[in-house]
Z-matrix of the N, CA and C atoms (Angstrom, degrees):
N
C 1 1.442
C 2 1.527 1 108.85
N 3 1.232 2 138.07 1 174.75
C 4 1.198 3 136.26 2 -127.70
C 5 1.793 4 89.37 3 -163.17
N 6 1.532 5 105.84 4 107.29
C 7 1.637 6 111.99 5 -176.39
C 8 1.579 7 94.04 6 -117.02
N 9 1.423 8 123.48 7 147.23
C 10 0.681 9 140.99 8 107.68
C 11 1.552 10 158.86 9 -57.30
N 12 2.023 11 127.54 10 114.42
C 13 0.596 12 122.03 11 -141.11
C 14 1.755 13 106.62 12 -136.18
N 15 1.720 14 102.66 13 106.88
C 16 1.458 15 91.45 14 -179.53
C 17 1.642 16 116.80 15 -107.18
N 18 1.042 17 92.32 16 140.45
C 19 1.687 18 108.61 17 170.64
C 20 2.034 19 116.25 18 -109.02
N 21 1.394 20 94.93 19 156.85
C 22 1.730 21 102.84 20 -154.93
C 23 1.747 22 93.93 21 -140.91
N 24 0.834 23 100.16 22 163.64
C 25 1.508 24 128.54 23 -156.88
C 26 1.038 25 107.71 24 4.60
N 27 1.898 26 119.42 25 -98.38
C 28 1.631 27 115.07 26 -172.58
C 29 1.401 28 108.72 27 -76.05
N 30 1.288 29 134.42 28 -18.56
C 31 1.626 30 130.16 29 174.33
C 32 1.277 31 102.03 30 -39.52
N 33 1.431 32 129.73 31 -44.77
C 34 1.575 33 119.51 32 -125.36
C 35 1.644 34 91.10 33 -96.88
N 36 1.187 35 122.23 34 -0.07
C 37 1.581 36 125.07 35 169.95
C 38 1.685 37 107.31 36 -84.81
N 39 1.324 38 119.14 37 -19.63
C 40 1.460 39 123.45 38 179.75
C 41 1.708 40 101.77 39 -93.98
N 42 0.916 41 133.15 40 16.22
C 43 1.579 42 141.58 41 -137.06
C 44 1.439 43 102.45 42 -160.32
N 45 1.702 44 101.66 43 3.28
C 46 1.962 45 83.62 44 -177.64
C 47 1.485 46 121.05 45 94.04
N 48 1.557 47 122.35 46 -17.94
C 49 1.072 48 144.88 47 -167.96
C 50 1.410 49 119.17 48 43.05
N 51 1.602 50 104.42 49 58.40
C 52 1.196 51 129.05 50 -177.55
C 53 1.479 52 89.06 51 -127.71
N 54 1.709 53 97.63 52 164.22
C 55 2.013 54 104.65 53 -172.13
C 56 1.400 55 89.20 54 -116.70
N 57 1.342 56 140.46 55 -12.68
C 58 1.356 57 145.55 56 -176.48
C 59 1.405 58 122.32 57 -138.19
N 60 1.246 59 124.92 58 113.82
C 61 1.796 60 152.27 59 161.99
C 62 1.321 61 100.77 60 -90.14
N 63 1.564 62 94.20 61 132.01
C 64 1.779 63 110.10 62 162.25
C 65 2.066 64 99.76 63 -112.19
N 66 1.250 65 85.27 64 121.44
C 67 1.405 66 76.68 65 171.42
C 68 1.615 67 109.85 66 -136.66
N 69 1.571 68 102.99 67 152.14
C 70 2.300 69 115.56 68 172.05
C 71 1.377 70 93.20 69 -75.35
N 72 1.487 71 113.45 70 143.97
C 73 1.028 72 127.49 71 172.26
C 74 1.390 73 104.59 72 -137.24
N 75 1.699 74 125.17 73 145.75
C 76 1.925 75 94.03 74 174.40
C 77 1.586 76 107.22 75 -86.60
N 78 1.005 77 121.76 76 172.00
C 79 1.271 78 129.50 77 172.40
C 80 1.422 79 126.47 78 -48.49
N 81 1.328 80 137.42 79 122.16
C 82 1.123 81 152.41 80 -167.45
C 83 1.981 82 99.85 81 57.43
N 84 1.162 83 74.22 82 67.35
C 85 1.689 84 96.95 83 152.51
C 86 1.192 85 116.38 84 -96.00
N 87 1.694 86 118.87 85 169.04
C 88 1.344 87 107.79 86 157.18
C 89 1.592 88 113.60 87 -124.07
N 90 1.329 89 101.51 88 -144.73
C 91 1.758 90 102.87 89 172.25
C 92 1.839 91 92.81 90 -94.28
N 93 1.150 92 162.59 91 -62.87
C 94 0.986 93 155.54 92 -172.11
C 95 1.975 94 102.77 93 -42.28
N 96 1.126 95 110.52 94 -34.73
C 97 1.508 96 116.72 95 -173.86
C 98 1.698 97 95.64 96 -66.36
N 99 1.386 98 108.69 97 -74.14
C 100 1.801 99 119.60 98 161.88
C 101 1.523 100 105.73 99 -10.11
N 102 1.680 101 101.91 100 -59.56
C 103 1.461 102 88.96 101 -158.89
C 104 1.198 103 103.37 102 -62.36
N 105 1.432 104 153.11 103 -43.43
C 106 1.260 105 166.72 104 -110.95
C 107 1.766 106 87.64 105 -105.69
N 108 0.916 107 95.60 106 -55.18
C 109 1.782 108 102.18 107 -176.36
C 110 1.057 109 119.93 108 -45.98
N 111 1.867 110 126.69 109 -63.78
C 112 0.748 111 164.54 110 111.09
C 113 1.989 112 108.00 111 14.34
N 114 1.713 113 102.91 112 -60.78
C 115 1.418 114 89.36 113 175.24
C 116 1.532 115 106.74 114 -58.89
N 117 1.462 116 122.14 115 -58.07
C 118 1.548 117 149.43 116 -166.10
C 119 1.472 118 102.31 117 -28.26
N 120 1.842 119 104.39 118 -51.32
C 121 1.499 120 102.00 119 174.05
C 122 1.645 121 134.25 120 -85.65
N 123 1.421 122 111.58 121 2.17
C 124 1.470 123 117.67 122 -153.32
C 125 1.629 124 111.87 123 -165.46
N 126 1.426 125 95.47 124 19.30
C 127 1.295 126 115.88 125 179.99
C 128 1.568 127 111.18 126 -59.62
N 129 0.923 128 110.42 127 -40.44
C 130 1.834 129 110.93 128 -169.36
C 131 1.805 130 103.32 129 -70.42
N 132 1.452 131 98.46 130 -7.36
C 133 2.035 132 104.63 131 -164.95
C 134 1.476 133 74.65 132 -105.98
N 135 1.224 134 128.14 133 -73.49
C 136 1.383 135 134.34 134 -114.75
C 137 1.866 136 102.90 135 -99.64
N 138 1.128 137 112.12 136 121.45
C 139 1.529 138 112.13 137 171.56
C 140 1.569 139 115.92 138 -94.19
N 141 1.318 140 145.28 139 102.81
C 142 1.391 141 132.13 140 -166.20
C 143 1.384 142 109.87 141 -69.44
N 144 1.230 143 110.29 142 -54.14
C 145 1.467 144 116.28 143 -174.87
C 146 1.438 145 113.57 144 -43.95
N 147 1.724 146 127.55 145 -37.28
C 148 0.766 147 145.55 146 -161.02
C 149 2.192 148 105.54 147 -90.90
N 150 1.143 149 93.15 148 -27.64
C 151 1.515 150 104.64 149 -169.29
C 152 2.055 151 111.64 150 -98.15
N 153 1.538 152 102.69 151 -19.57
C 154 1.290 153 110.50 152 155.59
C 155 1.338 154 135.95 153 -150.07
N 156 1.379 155 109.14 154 26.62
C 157 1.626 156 136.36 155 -173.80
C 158 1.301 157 110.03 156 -54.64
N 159 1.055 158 144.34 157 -146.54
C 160 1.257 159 145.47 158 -140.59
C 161 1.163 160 100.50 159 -147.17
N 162 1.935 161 119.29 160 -23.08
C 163 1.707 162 119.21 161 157.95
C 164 1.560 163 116.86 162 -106.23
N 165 1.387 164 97.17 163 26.60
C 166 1.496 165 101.23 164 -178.56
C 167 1.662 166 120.03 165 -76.26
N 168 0.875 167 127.68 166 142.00
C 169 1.483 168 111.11 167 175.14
C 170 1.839 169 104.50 168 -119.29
N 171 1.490 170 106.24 169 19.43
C 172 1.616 171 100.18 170 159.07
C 173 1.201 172 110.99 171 -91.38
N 174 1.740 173 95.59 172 151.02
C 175 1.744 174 98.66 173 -162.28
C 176 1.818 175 93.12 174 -113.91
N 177 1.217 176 110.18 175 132.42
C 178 1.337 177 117.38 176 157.05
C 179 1.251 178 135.06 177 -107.93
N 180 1.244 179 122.94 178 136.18
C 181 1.602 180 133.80 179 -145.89
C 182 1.707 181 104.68 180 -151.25
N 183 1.593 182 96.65 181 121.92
C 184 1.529 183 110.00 182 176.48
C 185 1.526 184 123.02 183 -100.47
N 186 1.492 185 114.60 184 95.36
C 187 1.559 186 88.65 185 -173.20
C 188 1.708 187 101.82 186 88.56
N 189 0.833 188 125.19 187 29.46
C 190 1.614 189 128.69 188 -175.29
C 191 1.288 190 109.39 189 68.33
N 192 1.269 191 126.43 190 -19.37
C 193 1.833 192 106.72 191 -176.53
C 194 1.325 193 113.41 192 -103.85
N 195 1.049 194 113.51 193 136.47
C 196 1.734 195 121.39 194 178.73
C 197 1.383 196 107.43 195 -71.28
N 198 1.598 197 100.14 196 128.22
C 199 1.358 198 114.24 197 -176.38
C 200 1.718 199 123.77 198 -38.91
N 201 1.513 200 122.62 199 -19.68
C 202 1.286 201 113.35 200 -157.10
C 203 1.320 202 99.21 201 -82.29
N 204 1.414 203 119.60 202 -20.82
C 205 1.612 204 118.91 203 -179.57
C 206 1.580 205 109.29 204 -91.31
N 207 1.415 206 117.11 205 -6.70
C 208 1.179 207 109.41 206 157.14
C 209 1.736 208 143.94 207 -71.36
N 210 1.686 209 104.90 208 -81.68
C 211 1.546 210 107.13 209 163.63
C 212 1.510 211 81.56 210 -159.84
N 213 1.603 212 126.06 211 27.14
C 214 1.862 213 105.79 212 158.13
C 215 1.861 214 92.11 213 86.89
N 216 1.416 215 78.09 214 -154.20
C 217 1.670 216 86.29 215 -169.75
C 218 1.767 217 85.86 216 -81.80
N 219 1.069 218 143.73 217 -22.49
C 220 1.478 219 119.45 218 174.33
C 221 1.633 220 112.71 219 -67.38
N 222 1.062 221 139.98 220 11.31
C 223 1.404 222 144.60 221 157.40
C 224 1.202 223 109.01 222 -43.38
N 225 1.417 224 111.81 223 108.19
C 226 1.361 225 112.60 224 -170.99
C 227 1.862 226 112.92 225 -97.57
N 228 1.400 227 97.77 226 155.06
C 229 1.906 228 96.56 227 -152.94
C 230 1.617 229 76.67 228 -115.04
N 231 1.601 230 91.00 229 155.98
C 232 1.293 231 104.72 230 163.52
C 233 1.761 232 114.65 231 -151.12
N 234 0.800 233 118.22 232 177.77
C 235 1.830 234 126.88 233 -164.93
C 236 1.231 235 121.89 234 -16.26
N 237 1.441 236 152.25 235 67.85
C 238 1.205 237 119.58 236 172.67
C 239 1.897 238 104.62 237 121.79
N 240 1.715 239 119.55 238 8.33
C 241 0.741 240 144.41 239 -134.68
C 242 1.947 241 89.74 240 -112.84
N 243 1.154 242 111.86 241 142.74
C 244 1.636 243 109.46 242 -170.53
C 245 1.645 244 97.36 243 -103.57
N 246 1.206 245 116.90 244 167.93
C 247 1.337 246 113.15 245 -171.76
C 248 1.705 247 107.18 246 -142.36
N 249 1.389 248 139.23 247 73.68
C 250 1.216 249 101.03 248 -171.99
C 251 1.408 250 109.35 249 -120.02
N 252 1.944 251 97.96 250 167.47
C 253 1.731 252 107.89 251 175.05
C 254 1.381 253 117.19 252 -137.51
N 255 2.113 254 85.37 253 120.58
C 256 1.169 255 108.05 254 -149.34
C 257 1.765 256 112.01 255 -87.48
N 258 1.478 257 130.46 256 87.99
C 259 1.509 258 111.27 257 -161.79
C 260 1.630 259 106.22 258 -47.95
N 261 1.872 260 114.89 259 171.65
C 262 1.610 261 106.66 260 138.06
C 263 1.185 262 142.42 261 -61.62
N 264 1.074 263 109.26 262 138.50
C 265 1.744 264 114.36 263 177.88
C 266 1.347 265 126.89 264 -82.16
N 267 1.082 266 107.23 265 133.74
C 268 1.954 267 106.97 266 -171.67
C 269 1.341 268 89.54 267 -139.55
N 270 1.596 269 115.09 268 167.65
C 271 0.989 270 146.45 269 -177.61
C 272 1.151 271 129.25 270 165.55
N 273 1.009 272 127.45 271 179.34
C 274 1.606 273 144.12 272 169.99
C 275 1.551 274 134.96 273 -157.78
C-alpha cells in the first residue's frame, strides 16, 4: 500500500529536506511499522524515540487526526493514507 508522508519545518532536513515521502508499506501496517521504515531509511538523521517518545512534543496525525485519539502508534494505515509530523512551534 502506498503512504504518504509529510514533514514540516525543521523535520524536513531529517527527511532529505523534502516536505513529502511516498512510501510501500504491506498491508495492515501501522504507524509504529512506518516508523521502522522510516528509521531503515534515515536512521543515521532520524532518532524515533526522540521524534515520538513520551517527551516528544511532535505531533503525528493520520488523515488529519493526531494519533493519540486514535490507537497511538498502533493506528493502523491503509492505502493511500497521509501521514504527517508536525514539530513545535516557537517563535518570537
Amino acid at each position: 500500500m502506498k503512504i504518504t508522508v509529510k514533514t514540516f519545518a525543521t523535520l524536513r532536513e531529517i527527511f532529505g529536506g523534502t516536505g513529502m515521502l511516498y512510501l510501500e508499506l504491506p498491508e495492515g501496517s501501522t504507524i509504529e511499522d512506518l516508523l521502522k521504515k522510516l528509521e531503515e531509511q534515515y536512521g543515521s538523521r532520524l532518532d524515533i524515540s526522540r521524534l515520538v517518545g513520551e517527551n516528544s512534543n511532535v505531533k503525528v496525525l493520520v488523515n488529519g487526526r493526531e494519533i493519540t485519539y486514535l490507537d497511538g502508534l498502533r493506528t493502523k494505515l491503509r492505502d493511500g493514507d497521509s501521514v504527517a509530523f508536525i514539530p513545535p512551534v516557537a517563535g518570537g
